[in-house]
Backbone as XML, in Angstrom:
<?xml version="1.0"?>
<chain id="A" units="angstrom">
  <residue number="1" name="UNK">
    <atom name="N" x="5.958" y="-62.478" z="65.971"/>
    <atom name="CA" x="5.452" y="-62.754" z="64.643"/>
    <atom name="C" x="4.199" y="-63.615" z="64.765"/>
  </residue>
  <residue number="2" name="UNK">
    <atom name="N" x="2.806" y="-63.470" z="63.984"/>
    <atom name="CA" x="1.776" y="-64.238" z="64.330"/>
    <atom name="C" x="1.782" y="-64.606" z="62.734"/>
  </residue>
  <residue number="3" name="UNK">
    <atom name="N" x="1.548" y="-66.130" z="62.662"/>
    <atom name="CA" x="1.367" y="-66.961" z="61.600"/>
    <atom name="C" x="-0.076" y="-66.742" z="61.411"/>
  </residue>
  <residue number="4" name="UNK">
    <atom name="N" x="-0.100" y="-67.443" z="59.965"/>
    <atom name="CA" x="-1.462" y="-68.569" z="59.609"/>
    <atom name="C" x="-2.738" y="-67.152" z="59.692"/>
  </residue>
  <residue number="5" name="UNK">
    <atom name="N" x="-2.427" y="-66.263" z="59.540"/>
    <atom name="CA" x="-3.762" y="-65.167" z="59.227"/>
    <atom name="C" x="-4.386" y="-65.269" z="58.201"/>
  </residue>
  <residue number="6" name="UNK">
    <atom name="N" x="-5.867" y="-65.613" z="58.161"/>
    <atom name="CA" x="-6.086" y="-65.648" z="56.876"/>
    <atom name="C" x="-6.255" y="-64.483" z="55.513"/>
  </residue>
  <residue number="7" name="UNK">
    <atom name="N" x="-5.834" y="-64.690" z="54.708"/>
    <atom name="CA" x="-5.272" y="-63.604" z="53.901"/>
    <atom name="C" x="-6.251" y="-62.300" z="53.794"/>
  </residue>
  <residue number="8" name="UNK">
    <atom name="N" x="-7.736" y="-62.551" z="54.150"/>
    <atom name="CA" x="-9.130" y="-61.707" z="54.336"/>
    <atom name="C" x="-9.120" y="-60.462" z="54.972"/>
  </residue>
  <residue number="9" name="UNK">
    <atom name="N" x="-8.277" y="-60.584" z="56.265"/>
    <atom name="CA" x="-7.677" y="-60.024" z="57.522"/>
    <atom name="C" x="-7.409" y="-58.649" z="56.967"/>
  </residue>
  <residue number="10" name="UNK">
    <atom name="N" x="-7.738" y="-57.306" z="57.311"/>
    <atom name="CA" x="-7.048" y="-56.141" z="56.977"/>
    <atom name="C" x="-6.220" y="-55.607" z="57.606"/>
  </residue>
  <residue number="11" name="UNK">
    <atom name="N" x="-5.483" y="-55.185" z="57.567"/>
    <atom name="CA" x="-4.761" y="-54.209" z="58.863"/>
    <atom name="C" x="-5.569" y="-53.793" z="60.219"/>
  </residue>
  <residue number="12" name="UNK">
    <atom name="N" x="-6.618" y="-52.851" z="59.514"/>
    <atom name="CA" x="-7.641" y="-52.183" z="60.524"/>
    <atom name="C" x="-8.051" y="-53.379" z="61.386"/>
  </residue>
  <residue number="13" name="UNK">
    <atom name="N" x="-8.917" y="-54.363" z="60.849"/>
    <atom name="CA" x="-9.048" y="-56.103" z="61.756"/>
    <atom name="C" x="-8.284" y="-56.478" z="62.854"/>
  </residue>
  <residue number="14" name="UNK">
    <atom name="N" x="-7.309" y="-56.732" z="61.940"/>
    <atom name="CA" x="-5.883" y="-57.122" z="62.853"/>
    <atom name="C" x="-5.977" y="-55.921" z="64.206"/>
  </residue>
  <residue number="15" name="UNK">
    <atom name="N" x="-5.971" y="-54.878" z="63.755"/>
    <atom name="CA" x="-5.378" y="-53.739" z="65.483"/>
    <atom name="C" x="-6.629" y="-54.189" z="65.807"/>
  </residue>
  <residue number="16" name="UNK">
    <atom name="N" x="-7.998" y="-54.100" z="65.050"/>
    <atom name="CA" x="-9.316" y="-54.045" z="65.909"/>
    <atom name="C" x="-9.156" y="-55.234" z="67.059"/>
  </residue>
  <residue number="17" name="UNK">
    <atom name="N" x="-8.864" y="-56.624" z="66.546"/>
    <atom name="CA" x="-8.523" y="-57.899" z="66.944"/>
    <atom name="C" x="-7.410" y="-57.874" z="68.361"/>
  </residue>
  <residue number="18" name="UNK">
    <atom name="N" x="-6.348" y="-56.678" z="67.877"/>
    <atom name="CA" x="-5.270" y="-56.648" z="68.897"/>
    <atom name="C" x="-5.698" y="-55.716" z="70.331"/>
  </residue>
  <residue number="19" name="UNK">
    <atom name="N" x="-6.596" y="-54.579" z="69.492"/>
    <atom name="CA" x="-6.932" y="-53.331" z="70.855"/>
    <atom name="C" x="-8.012" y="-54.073" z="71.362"/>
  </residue>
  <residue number="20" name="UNK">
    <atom name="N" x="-8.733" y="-54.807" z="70.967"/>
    <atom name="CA" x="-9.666" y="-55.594" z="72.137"/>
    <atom name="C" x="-9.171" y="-56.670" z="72.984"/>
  </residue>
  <residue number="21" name="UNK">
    <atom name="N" x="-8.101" y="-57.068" z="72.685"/>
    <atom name="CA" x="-7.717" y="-58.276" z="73.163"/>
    <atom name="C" x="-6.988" y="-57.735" z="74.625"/>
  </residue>
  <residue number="22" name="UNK">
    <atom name="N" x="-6.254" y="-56.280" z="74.067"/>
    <atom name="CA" x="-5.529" y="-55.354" z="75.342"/>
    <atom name="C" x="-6.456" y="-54.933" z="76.346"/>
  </residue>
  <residue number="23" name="UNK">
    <atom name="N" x="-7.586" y="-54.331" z="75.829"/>
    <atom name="CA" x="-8.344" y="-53.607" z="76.257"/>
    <atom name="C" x="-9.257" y="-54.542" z="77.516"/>
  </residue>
  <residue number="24" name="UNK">
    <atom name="N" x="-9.307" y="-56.007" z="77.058"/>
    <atom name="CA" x="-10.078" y="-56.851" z="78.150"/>
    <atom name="C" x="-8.633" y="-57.514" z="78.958"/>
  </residue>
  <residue number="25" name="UNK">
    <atom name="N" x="-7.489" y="-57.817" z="78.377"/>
    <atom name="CA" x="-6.586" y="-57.748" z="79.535"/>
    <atom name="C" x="-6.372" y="-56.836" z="80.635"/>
  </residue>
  <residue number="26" name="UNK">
    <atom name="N" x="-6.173" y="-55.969" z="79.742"/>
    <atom name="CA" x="-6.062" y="-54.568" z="80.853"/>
    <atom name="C" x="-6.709" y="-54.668" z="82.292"/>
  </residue>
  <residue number="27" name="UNK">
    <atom name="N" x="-8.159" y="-54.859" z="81.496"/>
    <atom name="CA" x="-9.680" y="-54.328" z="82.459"/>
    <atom name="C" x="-8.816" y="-55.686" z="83.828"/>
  </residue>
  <residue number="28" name="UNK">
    <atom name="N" x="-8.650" y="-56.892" z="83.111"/>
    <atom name="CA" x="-8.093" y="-58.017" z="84.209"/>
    <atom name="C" x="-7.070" y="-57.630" z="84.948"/>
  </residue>
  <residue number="29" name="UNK">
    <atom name="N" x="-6.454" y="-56.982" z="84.670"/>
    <atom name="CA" x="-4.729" y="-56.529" z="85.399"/>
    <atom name="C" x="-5.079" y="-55.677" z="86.552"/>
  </residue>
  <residue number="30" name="UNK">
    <atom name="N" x="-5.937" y="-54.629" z="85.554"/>
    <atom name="CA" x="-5.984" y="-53.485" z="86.777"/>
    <atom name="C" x="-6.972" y="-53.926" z="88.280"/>
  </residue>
  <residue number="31" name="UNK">
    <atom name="N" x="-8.114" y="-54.630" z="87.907"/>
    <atom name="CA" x="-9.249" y="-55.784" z="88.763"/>
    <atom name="C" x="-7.793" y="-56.672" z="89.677"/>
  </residue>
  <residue number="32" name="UNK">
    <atom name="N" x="-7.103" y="-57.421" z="89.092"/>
    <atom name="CA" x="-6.189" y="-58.016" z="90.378"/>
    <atom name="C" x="-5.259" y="-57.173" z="90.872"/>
  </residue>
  <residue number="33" name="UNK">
    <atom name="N" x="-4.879" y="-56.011" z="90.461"/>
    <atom name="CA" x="-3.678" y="-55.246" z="91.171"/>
    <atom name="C" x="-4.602" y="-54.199" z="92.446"/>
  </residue>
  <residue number="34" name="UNK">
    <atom name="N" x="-6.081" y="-54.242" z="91.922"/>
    <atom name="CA" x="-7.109" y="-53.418" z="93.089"/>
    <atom name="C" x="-6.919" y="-54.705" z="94.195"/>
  </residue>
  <residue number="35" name="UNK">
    <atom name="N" x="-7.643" y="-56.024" z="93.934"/>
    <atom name="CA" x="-7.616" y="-56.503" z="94.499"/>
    <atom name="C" x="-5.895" y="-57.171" z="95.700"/>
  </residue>
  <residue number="36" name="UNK">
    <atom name="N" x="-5.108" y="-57.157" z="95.050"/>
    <atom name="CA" x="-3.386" y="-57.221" z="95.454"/>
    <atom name="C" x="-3.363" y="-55.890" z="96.471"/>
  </residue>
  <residue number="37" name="UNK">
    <atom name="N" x="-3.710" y="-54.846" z="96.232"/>
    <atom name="CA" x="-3.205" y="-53.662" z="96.759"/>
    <atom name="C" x="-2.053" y="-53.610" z="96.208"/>
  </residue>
  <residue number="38" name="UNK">
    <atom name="N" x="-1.302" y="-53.895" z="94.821"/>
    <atom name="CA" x="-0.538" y="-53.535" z="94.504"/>
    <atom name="C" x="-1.171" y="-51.978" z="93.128"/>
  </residue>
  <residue number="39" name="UNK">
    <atom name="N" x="-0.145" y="-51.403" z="93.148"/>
    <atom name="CA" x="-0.459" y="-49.947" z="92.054"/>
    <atom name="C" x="0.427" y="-51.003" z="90.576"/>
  </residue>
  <residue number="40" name="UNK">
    <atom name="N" x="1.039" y="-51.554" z="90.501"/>
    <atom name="CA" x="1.927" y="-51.799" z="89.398"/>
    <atom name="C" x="1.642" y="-52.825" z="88.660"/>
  </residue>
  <residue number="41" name="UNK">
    <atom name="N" x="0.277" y="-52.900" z="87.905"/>
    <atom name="CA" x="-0.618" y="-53.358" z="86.868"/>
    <atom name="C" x="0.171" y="-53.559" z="85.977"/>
  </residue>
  <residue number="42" name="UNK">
    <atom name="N" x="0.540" y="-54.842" z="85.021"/>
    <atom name="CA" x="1.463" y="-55.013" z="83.997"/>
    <atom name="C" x="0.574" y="-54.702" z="83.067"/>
  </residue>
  <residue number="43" name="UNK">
    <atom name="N" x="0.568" y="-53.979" z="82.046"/>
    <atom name="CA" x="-0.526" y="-53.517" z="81.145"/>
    <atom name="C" x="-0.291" y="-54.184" z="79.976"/>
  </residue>
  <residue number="44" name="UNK">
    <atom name="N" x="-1.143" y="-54.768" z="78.886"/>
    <atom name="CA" x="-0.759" y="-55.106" z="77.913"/>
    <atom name="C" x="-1.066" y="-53.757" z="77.105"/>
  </residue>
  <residue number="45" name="UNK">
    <atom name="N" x="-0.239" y="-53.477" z="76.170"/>
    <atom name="CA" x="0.058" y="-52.715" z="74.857"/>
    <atom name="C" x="0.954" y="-53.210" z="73.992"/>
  </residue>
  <residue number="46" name="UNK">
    <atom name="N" x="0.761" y="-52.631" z="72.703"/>
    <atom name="CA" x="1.915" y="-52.352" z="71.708"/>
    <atom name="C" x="2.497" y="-51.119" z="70.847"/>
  </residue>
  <residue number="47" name="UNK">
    <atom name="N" x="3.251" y="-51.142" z="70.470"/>
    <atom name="CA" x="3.576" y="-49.920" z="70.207"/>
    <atom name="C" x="3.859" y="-50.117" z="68.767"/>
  </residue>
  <residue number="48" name="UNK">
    <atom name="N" x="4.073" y="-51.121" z="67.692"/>
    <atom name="CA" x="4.105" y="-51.770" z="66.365"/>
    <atom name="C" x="3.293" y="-52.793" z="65.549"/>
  </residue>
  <residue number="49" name="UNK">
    <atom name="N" x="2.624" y="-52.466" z="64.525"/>
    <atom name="CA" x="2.200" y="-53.802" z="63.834"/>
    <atom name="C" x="2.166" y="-53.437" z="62.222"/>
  </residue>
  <residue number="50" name="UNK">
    <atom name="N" x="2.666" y="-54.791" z="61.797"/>
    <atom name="CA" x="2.943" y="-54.571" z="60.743"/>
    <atom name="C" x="2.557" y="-55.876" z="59.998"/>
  </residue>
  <residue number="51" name="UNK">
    <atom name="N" x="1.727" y="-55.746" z="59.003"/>
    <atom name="CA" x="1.067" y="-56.969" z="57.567"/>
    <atom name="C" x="1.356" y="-56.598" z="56.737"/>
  </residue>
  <residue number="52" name="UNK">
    <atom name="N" x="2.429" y="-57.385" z="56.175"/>
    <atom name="CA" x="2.578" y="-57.173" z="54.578"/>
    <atom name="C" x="1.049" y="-57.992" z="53.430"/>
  </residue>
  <residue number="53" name="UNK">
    <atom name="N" x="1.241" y="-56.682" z="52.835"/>
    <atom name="CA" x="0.134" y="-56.566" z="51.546"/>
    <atom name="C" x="0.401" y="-57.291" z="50.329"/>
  </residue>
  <residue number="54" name="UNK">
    <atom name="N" x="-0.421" y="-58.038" z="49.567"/>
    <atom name="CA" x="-0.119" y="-58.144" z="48.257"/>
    <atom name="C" x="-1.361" y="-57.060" z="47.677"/>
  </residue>
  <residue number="55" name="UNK">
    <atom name="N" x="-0.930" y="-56.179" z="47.056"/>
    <atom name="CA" x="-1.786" y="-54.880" z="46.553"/>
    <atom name="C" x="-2.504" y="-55.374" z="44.990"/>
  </residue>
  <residue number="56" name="UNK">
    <atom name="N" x="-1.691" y="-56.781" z="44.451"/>
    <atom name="CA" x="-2.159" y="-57.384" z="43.174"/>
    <atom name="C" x="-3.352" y="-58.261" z="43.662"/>
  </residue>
  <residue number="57" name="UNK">
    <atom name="N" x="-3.371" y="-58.810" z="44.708"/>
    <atom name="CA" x="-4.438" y="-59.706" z="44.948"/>
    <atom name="C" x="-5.532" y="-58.719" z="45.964"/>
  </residue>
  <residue number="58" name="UNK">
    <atom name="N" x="-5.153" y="-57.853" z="46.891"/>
    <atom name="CA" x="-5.515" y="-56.840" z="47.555"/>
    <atom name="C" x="-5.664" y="-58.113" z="48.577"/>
  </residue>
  <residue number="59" name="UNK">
    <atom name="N" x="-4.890" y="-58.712" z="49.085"/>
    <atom name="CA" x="-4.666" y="-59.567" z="50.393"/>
    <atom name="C" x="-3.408" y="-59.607" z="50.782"/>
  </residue>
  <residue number="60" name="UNK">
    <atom name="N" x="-3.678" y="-59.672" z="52.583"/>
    <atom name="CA" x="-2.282" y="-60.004" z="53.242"/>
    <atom name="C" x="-1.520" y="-61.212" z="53.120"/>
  </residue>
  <residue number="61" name="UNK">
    <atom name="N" x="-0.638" y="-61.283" z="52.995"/>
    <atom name="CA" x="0.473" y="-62.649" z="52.926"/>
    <atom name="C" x="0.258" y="-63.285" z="54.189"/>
  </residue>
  <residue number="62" name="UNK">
    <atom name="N" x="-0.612" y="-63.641" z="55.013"/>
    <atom name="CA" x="-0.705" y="-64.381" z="56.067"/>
    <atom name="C" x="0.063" y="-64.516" z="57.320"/>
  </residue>
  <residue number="63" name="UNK">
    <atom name="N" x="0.908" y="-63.247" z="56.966"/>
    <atom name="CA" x="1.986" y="-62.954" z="58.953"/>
    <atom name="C" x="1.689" y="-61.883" z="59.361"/>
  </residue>
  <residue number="64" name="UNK">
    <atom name="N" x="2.079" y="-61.513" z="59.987"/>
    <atom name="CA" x="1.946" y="-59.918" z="60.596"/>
    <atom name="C" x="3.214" y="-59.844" z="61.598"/>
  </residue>
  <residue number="65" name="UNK">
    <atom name="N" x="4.077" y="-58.834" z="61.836"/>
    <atom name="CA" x="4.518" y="-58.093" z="63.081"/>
    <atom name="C" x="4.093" y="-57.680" z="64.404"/>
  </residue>
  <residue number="66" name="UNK">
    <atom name="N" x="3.460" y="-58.039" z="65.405"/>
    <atom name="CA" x="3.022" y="-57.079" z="65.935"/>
    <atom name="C" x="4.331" y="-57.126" z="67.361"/>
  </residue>
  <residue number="67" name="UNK">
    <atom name="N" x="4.945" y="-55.939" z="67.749"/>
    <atom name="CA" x="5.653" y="-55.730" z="68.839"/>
    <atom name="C" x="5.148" y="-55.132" z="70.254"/>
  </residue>
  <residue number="68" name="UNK">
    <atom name="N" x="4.619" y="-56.059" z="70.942"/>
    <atom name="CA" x="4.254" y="-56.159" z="72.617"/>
    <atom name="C" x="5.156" y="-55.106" z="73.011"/>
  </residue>
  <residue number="69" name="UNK">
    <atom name="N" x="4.797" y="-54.209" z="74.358"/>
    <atom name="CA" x="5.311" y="-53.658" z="75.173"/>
    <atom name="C" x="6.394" y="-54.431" z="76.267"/>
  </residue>
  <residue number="70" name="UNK">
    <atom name="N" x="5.963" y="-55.513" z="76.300"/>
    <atom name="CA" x="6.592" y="-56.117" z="77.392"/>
    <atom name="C" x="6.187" y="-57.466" z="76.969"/>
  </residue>
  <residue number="71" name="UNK">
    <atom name="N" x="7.262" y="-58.867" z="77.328"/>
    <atom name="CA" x="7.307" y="-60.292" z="77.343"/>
    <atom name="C" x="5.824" y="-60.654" z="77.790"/>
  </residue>
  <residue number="72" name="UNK">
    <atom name="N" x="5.213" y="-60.099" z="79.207"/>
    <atom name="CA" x="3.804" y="-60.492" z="79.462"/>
    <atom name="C" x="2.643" y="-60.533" z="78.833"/>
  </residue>
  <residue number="73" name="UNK">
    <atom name="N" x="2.812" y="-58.811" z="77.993"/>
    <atom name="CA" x="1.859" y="-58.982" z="76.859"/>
    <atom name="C" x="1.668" y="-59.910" z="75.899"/>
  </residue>
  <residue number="74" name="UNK">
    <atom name="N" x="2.957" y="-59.869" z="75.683"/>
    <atom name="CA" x="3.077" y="-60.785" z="74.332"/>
    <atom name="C" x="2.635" y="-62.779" z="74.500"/>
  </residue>
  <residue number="75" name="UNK">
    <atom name="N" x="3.024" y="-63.098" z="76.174"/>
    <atom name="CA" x="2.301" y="-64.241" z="76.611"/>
    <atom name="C" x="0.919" y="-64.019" z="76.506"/>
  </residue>
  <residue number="76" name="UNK">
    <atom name="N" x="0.456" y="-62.950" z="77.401"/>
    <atom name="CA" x="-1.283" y="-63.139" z="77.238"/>
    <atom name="C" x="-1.894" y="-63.182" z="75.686"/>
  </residue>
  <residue number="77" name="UNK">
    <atom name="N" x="-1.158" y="-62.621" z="75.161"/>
    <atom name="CA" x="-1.677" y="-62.648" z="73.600"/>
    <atom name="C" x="-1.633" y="-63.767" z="73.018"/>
  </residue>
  <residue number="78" name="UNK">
    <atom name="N" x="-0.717" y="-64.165" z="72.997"/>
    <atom name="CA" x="-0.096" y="-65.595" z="72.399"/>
    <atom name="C" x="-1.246" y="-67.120" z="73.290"/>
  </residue>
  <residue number="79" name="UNK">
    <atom name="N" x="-1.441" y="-66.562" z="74.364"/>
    <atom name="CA" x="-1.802" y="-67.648" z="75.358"/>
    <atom name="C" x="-4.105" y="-67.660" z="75.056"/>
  </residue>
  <residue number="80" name="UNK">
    <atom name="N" x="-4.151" y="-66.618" z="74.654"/>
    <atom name="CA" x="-5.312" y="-66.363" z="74.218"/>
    <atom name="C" x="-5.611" y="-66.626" z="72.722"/>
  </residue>
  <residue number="81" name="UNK">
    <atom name="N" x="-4.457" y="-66.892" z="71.707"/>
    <atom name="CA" x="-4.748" y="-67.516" z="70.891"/>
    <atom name="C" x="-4.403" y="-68.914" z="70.687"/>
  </residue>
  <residue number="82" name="UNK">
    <atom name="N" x="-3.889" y="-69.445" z="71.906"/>
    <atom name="CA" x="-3.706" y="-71.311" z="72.054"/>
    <atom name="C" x="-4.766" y="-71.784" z="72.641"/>
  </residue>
  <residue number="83" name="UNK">
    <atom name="N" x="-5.994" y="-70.911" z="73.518"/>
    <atom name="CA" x="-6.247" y="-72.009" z="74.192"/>
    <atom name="C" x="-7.928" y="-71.960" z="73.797"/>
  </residue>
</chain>
């Protein structure tokens, strides 16, 4: 669950916000698993997201859903918006 969004935020934002955030993890995962000689890159994805709407104000209520593929994703995500 991600708090405190400001209500401005659209859906489309939000994934835009989420597929870039994957998309430059990724690029990092796959760069140390070349470098590891390992093949088994933990990838960040998701496969769910969800903002509830107020359709009277035409703004989001300030949470969202979004469901990580895996616990790691969901750290790098989380860890990229603490620091």
């Amino acid at each position: 669950m991600m708090k405190n969004i400001p209500t401005s935020i659209s859906r489309s934002m939000l994934m835009d916000i989420v597929d870039q955030h994957c998309i430059e993890e990724n690029k990092k995962a796959i760069t140390m698993s070349n470098h590891d000689d390992h093949q088994d890159a933990i990838l960040s994805e998701y496969d769910f997201l969800y903002l509830p709407m107020d359709f009277v104000r035409r703004a989001n209520l300030g949470y969202a859903f979004v469901n990580f593929t895996t616990s790691v994703a969901a750290m790098r995500f989380y860890n990229s918006l603490t620091t």
